[in-house]
N, CA, C and O of each residue as an XYZ file, in Angstrom:
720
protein
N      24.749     33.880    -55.085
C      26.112     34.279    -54.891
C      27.005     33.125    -55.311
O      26.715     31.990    -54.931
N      27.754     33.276    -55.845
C      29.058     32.704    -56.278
C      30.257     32.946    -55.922
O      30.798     33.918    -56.449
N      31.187     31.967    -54.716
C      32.067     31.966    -54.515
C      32.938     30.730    -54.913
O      32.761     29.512    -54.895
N      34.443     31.970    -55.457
C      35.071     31.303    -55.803
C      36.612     31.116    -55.122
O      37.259     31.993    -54.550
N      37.107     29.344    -55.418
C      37.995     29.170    -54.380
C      38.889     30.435    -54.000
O      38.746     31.553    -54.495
N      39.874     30.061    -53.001
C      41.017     30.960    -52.378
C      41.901     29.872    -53.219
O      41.761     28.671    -52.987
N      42.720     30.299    -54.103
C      43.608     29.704    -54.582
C      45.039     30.558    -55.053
O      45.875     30.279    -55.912
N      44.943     31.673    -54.140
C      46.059     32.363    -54.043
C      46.633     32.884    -55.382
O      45.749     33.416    -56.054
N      47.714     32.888    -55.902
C      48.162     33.012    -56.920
C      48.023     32.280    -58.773
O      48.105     32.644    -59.946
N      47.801     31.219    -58.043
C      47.612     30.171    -59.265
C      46.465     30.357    -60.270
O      45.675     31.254    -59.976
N      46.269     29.792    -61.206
C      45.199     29.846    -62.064
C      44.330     29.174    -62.238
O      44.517     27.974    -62.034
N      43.019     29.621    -62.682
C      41.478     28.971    -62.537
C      40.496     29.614    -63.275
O      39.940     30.710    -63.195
N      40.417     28.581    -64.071
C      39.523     28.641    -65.137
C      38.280     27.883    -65.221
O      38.366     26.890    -65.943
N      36.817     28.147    -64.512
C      35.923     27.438    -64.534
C      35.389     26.858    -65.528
O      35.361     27.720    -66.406
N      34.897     25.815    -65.968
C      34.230     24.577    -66.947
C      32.896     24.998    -66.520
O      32.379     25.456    -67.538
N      32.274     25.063    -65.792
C      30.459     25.341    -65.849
C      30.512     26.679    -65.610
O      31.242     27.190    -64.760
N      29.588     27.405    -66.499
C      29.648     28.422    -66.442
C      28.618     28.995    -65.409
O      27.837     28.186    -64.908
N      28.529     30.495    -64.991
C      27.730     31.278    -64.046
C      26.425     31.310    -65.019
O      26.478     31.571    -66.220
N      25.011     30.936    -64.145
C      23.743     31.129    -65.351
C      23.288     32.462    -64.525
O      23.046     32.741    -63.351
N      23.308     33.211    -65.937
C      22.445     34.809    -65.226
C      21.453     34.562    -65.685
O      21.536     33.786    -66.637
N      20.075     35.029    -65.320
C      18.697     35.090    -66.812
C      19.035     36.322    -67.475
O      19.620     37.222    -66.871
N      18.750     36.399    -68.505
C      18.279     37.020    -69.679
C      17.645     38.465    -68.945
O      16.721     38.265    -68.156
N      18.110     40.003    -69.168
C      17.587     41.089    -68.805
C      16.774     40.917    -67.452
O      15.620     41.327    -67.330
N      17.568     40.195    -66.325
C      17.124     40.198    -65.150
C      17.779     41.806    -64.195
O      18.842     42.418    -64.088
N      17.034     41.859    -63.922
C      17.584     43.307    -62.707
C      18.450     42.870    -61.100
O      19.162     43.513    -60.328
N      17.988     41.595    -61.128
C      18.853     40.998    -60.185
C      20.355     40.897    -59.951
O      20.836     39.844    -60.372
N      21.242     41.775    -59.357
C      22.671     41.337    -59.245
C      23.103     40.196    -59.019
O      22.628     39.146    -58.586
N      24.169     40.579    -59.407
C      24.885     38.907    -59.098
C      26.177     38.943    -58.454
O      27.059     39.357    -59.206
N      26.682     38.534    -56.903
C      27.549     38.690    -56.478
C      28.774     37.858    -56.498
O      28.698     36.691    -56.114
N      30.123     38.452    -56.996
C      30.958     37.339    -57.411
C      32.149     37.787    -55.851
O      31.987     38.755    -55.107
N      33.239     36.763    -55.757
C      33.634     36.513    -54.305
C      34.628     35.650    -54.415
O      34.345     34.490    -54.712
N      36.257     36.100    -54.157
C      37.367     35.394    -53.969
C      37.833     35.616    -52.861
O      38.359     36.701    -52.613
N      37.756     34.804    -52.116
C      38.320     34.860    -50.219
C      39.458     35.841    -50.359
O      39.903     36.145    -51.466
N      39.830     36.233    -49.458
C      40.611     37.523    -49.435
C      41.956     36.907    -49.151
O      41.993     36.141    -48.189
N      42.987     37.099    -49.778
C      44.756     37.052    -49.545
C      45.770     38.003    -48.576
O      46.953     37.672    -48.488
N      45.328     39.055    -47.935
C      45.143     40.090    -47.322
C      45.395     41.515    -47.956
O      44.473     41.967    -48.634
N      46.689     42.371    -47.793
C      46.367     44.094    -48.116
C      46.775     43.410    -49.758
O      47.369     42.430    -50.209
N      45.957     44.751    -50.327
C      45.953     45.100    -51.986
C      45.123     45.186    -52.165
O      44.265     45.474    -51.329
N      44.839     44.891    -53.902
C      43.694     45.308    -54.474
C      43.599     44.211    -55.320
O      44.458     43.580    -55.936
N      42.189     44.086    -55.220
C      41.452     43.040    -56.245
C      40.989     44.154    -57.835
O      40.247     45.135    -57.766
N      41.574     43.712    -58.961
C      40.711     44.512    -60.062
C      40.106     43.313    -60.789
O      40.770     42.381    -61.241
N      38.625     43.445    -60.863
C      37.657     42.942    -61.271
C      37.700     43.765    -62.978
O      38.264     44.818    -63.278
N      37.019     42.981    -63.720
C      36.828     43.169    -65.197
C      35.964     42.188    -65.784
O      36.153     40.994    -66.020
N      34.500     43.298    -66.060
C      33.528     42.133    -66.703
C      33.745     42.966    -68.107
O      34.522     43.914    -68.226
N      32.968     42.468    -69.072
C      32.159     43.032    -70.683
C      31.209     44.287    -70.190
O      30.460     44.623    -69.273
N      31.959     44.908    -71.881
C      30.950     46.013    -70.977
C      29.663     46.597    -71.054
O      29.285     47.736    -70.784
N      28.668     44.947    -71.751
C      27.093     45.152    -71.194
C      26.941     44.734    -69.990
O      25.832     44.458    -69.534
N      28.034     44.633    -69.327
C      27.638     44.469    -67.714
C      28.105     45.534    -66.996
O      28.860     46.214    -67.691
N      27.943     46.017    -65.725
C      28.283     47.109    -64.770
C      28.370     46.300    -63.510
O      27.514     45.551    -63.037
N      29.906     46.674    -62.926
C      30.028     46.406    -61.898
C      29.289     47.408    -60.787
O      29.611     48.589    -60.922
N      28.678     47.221    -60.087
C      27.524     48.231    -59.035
C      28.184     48.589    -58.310
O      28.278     49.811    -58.196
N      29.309     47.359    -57.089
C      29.609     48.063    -56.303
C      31.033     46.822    -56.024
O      30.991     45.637    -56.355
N      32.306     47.590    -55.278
C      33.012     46.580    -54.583
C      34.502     46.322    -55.900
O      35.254     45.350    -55.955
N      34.504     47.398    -56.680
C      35.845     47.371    -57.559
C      36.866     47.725    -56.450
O      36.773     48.729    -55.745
N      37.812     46.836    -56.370
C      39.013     47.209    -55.452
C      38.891     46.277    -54.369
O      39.967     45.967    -53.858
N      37.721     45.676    -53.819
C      38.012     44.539    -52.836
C      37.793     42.967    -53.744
O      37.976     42.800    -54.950
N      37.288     41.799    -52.582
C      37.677     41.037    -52.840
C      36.295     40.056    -53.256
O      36.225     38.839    -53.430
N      35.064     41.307    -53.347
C      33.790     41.000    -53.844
C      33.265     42.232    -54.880
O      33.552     43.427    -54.955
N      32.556     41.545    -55.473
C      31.610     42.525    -56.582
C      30.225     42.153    -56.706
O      29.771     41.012    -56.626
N      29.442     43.487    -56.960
C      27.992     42.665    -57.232
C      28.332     43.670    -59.006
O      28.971     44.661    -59.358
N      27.445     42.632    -59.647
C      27.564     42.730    -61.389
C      25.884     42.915    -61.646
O      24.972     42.309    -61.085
N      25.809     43.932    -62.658
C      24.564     43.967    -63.525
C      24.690     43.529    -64.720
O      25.373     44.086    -65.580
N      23.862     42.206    -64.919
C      23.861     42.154    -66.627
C      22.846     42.008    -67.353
O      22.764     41.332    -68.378
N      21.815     42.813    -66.706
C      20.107     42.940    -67.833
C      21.279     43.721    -69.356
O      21.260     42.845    -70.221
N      21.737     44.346    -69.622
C      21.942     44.503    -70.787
C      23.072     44.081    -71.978
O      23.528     44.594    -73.000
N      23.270     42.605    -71.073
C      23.996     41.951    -71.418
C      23.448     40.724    -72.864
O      22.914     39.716    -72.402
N      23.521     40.742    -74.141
C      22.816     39.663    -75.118
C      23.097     37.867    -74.824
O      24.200     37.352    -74.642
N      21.784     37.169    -74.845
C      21.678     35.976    -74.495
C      23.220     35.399    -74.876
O      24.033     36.061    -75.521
N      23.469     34.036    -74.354
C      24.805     33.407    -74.533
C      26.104     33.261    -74.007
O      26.551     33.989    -73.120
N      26.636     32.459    -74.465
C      28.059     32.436    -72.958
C      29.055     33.467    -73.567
O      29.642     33.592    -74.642
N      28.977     34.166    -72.367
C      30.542     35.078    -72.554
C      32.011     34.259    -71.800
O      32.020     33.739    -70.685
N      32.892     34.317    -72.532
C      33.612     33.610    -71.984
C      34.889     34.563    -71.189
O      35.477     35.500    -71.729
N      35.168     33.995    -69.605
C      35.782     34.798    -69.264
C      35.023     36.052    -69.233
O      35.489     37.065    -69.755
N      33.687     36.043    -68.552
C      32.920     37.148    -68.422
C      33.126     37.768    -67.707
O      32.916     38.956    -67.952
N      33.789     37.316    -66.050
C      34.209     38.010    -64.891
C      35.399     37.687    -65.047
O      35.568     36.658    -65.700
N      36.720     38.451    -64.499
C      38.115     37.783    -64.536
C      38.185     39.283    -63.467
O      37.601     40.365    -63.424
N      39.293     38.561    -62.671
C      39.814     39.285    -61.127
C      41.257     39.032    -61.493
O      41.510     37.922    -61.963
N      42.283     39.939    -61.339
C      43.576     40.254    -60.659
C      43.642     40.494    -59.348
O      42.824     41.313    -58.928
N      44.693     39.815    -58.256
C      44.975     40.602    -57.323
C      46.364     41.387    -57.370
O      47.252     40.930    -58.089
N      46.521     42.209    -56.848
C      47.675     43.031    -56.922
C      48.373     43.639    -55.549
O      48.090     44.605    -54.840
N      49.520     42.531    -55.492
C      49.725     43.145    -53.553
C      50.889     43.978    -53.187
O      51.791     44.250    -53.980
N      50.841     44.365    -51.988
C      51.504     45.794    -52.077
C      52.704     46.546    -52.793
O      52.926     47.637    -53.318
N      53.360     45.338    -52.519
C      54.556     45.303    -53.435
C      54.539     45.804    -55.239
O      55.424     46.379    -55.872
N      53.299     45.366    -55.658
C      53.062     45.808    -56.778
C      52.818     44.806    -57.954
O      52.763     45.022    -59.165
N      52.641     43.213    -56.975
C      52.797     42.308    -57.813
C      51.721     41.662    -58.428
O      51.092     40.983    -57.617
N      51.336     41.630    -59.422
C      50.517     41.087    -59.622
C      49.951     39.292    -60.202
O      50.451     38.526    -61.026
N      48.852     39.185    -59.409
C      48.328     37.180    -59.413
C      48.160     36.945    -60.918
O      47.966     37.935    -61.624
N      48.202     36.033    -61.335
C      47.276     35.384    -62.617
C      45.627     36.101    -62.398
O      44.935     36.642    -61.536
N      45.598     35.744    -63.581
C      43.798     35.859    -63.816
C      42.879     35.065    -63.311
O      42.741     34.042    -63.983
N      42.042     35.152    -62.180
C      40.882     34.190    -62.196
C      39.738     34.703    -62.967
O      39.114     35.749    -62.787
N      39.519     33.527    -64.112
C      38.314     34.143    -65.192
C      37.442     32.996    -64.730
O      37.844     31.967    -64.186
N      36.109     33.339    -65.041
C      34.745     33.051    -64.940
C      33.623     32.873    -65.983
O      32.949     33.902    -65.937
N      33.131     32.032    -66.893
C      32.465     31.972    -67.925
C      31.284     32.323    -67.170
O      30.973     31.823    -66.089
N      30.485     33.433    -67.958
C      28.897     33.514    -67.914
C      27.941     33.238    -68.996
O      27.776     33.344    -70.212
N      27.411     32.836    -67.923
C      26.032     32.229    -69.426
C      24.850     33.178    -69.143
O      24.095     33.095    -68.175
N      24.801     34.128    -70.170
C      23.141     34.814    -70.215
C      22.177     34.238    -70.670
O      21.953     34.405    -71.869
N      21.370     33.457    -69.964
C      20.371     32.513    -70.309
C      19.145     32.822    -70.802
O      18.608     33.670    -70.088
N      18.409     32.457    -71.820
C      17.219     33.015    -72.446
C      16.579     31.836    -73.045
O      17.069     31.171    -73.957
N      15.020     31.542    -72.249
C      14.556     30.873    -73.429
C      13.303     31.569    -73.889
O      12.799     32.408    -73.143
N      12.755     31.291    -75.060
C      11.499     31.832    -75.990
C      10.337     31.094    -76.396
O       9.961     30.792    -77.528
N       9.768     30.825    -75.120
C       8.546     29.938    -74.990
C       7.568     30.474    -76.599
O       7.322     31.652    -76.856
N       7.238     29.536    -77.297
C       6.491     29.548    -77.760
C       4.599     29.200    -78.015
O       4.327     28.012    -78.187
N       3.705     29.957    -78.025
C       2.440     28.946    -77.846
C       1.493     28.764    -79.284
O       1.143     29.653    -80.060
N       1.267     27.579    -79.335
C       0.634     26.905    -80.301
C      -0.553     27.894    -80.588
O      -1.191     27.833    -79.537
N      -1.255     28.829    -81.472
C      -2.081     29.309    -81.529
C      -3.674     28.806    -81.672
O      -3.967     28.018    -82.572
N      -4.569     29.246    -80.846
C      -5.606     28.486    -80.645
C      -7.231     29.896    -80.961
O      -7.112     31.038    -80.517
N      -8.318     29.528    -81.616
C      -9.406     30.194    -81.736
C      -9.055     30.895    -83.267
O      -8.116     30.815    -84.059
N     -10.416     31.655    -83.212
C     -11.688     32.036    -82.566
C     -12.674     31.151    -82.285
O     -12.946     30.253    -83.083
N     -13.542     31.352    -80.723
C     -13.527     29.870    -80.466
C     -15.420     30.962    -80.707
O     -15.603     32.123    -81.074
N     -16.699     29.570    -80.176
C     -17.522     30.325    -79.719
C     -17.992     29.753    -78.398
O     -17.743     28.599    -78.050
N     -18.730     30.680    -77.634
C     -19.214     30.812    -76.050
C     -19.383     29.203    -76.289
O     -18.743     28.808    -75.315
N     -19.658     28.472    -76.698
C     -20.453     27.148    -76.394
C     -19.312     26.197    -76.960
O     -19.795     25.065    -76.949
N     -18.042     26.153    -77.438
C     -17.350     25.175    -78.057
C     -16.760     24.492    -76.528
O     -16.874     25.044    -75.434
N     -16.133     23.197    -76.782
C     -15.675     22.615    -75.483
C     -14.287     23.296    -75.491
O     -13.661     24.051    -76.235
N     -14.079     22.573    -74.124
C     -12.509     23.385    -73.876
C     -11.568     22.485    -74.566
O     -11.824     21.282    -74.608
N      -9.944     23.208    -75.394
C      -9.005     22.468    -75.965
C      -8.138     23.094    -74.935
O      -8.144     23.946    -74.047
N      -7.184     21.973    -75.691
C      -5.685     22.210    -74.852
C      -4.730     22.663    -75.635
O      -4.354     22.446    -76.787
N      -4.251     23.706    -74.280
C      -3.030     24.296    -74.605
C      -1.795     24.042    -74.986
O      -1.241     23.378    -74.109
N      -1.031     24.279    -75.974
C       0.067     23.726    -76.401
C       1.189     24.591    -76.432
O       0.986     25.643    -77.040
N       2.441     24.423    -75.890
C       3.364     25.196    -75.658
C       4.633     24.657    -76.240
O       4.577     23.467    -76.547
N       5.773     25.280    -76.459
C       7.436     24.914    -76.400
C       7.902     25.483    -75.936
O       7.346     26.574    -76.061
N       9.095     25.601    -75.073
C       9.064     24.275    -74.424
C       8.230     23.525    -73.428
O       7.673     24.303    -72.653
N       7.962     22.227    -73.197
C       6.775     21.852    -72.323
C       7.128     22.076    -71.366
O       8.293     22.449    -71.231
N       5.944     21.897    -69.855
C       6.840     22.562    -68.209
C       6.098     23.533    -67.734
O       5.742     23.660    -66.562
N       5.746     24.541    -69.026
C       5.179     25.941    -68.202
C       3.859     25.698    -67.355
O       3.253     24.647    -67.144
N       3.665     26.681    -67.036
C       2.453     27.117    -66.371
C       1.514     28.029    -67.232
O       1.932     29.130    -67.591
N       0.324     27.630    -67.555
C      -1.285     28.621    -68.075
C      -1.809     29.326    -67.095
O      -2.198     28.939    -65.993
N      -1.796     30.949    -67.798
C      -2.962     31.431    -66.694
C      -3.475     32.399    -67.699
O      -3.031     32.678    -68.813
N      -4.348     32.775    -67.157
C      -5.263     34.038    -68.089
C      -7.400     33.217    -67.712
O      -7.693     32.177    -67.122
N      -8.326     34.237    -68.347
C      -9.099     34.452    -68.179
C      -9.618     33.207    -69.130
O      -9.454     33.319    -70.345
N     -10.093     32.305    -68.724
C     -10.947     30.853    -69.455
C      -9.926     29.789    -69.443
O     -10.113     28.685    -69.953
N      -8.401     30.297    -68.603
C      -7.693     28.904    -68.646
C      -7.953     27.859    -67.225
O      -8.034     28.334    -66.092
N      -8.042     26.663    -67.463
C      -8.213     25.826    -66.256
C      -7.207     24.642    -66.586
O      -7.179     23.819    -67.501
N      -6.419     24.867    -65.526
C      -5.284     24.044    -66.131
C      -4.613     23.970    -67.727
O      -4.395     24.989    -68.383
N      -4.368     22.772    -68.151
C      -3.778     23.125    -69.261
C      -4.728     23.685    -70.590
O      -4.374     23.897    -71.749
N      -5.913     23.818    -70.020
C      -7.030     24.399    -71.290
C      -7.267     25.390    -71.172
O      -6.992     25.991    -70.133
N      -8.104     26.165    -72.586
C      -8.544     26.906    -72.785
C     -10.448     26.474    -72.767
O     -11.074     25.643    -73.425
N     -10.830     27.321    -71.863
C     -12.585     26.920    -72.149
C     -13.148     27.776    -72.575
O     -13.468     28.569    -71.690
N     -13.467     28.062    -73.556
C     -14.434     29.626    -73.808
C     -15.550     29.888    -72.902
O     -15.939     30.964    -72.448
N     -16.142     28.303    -72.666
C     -17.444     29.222    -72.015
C     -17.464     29.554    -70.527
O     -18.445     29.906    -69.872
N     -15.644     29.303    -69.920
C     -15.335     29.881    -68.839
C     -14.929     31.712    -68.742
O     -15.255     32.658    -68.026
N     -14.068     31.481    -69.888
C     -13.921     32.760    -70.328
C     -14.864     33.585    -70.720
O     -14.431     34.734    -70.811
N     -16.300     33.443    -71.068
C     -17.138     34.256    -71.477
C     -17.342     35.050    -72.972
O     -17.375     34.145    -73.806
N     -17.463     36.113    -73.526
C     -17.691     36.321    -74.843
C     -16.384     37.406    -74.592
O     -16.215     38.124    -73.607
N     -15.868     37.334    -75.316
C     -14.694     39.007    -75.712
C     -13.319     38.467    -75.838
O     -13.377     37.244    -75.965
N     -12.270     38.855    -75.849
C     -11.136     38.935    -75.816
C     -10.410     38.261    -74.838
O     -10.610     38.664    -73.693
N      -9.413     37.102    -75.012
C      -8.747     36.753    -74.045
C      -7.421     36.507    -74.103
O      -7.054     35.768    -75.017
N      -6.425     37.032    -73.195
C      -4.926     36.880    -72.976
C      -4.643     35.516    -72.574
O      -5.580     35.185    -71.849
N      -3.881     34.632    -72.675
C      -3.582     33.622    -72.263
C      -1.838     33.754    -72.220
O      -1.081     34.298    -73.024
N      -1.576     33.093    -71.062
C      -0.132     34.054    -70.777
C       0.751     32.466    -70.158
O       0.455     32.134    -69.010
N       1.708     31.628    -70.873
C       2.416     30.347    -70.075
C       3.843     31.396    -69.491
O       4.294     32.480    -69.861
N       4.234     30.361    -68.360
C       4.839     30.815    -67.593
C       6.070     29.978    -67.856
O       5.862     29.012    -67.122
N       7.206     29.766    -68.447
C       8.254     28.553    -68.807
C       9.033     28.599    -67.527
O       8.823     29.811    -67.560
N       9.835     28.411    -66.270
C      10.664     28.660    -65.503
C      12.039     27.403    -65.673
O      11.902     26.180    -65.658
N      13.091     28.046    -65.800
C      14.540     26.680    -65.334
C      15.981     27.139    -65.497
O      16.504     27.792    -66.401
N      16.472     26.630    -64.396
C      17.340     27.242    -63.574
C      17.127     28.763    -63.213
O      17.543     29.671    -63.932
N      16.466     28.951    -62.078
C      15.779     29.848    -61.772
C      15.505     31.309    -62.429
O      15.431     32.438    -61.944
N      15.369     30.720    -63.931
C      14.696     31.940    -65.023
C      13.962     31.775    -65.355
O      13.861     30.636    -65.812
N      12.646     32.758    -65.482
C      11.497     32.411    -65.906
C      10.995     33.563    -67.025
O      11.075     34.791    -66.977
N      10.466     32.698    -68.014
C      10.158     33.465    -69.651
C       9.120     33.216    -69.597
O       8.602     32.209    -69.114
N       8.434     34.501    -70.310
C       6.804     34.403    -70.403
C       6.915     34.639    -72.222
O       7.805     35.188    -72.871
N       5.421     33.874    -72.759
C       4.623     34.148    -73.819
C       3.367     34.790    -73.526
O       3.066     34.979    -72.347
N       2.742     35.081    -74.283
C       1.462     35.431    -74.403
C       0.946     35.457    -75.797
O       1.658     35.733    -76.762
N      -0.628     35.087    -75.887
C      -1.775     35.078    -77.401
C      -2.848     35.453    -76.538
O      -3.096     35.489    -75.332
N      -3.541     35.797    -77.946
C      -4.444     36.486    -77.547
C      -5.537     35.265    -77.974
O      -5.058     34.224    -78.423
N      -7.030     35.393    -77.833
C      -7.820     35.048    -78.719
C      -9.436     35.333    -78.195
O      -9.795     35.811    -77.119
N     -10.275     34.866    -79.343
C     -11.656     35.627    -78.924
C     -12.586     34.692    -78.801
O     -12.698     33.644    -79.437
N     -13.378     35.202    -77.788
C     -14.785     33.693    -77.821
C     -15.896     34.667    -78.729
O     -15.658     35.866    -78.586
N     -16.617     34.477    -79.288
C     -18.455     35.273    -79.888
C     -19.145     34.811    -79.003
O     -18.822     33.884    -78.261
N     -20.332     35.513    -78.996
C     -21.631     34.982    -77.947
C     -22.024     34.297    -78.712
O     -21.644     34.142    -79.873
N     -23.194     33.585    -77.910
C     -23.983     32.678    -78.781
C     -25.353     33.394    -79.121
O     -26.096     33.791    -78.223
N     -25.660     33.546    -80.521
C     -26.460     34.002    -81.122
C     -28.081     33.705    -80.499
O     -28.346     32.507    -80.399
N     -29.062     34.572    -80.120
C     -30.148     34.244    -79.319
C     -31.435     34.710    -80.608
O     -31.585     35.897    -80.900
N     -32.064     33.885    -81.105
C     -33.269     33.678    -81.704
C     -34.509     34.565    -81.053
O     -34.235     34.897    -79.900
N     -35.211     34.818    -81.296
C     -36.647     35.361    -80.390
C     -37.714     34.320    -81.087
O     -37.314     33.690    -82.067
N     -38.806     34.156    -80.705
C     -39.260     32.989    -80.862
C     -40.053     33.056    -82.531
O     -40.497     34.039    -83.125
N     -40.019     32.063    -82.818
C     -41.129     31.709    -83.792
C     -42.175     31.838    -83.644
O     -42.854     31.167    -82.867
N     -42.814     33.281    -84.782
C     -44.030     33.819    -84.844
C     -45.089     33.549    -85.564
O     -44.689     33.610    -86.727
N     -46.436     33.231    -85.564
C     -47.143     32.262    -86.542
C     -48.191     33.804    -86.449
O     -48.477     34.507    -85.480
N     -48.556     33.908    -87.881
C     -49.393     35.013    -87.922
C     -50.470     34.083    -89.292
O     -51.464     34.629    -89.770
């Protein structure tokens, strides 16, 4: 939640902007202390949806379909009091935050090769999937077939996933040497 000052009539224009993540489903509640009777009109962009609270002195905002990057003046509030008068603008920069972890591609490995390490951009994330142990890949943890390997990037509480795929082979089994 984000609240912003009571500054009555005057104007305010925030310098750091609001960080949403990137196609999160999570609302986001915006909040100007109340001046008393009237009406607050709220106005975001309109890949966002206000959910609920047009007309008071809070809103919760959807912006999963909002494209990565700062909108400027993404939220902006009027108040308007009985009389009919209306405040300056309080505007609000939002930042739709997105990052695009990338992973270093690794294999086809076989059942018996040692384990390498995983390589990611940006560094930070987290490895998980089937033959990862910590920051490696082991095939002969993973076993013979197909494996997902999936990093986890998280900051300022957004978190972006990658995923690769790759394959271990078995190890080829001989039957014995026959002397006839």
């Amino acid at each position: 939640m984000l609240i912003l000052a009571n500054i009555g009539l005057a104007q305010l224009t925030t310098t750091n902007p609001d960080t949403v993540c990137y196609q999160t489903q999570t609302l986001s509640q915006y909040t100007v202390a109340s001046i008393g009777a009237g009406t607050y009109t709220w106005t975001v962009p309109a890949c966002a949806t206000i959910t609920s609270g047009q007309g008071t002195n809070s809103i919760m905002v959807n912006w999963s379909n909002c494209p990565p990057g700062l909108i400027t003046n993404g939220v902006s509030v009027i108040f308007t009091s009985p009389q009919g008068c209306p405040s300056l603008p309080i505007n609000l920069n939002v930042l739709i935050y997105q990052v695009i972890p990338t992973i270093t591609p690794i294999g086809p490995f076989c059942v018996t090769a040692p384990c390498v390490s995983l390589a990611a951009i940006p560094v930070g994330g987290v490895w998980s999937g089937n033959g990862v142990v910590g920051n490696q890949f082991c095939p002969g943890t993973a076993g013979p077939g197909g494996s997902t390997i999936t990093y986890t990037y998280t900051q300022s509480g957004c978190s972006f996933v990658a995923t690769t795929n790759t394959g271990v082979s078995p190890q080829p089994v001989l039957s014995p040497i026959q002397h006839n």
